[in-house]
N, C-alpha and C positions, 0 to 999 in steps of 0.2 A: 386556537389552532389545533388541527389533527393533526398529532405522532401516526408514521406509516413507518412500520416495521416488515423487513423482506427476509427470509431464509430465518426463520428464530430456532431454536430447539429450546431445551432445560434450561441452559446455561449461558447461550449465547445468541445474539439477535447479529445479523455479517452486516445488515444495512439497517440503518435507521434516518427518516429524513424527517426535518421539521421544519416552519416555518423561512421553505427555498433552499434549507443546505440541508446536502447529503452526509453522514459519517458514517465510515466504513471501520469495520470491526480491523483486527490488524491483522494482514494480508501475508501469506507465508508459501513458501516453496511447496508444490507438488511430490518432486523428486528430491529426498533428501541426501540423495546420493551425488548430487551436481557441486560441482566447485559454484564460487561467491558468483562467476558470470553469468551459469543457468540457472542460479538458484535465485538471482536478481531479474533475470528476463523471465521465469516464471512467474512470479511475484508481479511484477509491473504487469504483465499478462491479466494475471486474474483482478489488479485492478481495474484495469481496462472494461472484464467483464462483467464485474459490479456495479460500474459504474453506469453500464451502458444500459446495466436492468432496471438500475436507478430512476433512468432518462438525462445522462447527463455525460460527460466526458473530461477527459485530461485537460482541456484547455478551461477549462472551468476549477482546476484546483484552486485551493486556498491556504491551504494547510498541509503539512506531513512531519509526519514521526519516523526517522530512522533506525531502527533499533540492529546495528551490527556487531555480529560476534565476535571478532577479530580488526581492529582498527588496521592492520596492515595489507588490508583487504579494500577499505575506502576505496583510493583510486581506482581499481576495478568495478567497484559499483559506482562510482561519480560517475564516469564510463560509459555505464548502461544509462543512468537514469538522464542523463547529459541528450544522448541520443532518443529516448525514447522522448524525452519533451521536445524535441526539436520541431521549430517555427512555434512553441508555445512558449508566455512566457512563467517561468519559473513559479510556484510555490514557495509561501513561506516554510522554512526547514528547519527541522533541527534533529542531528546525527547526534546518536548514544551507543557508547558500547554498552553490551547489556549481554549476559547470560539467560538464554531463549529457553522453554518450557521443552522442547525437544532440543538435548545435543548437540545434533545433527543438523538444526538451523542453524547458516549461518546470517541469514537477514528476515526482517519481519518490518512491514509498512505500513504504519495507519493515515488514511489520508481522508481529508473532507473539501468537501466543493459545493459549489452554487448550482441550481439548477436550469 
């Protein structure tokens, strides 16, 4: 099977697909200045648009990694991601507090799907 790798640099490859699944490197806010609900609608954004470089989409997830910095923050991101899959159905999940590589994140998303 051919490994395709999209956006690589030194250190880090954003998309990797192999035999029909896509994984995505782990997806992070733009603006680190947004409270948990634009720092999450960024986030899902740019999965969106990974996904779609991929050849593939949200209704195709399989998989995600929640990594949030503040658990009192969850239901605000349940929220988003609740709405953003809507008429799809859900991804397997799993939600970690976790201290992010910038501060100022307070969510970070790894997700994988079929293509």
């Amino acid at each position: 099977m051919n490994i395709q790798k999209i956006d690589s640099t030194d250190a880090i490859t954003e998309i990797a697909i192999y035999n029909g699944v896509v994984y995505l490197a782990g997806q992070v806010p733009n603006d680190d200045s947004l409270d948990i609900t634009g720092q999450t609608r960024e986030v899902l954004d740019n999965i969106d648009k990974a996904l779609a470089k991929a050849g593939t989409d949200k209704s195709k997830l399989l998989s995600a990694q929640v990594f949030i910095k503040d658990l009192a923050d969850f239901d605000k991101f349940n929220a988003e991601w609740v709405h953003w899959l809507a008429g799809n159905t859900p991804p397997t999940r799993a939600t970690i507090k976790a201290d992010l590589v910038n501060p100022k994140w307070l969510i970070e998303i790894v997700v994988t799907a079929g293509l």
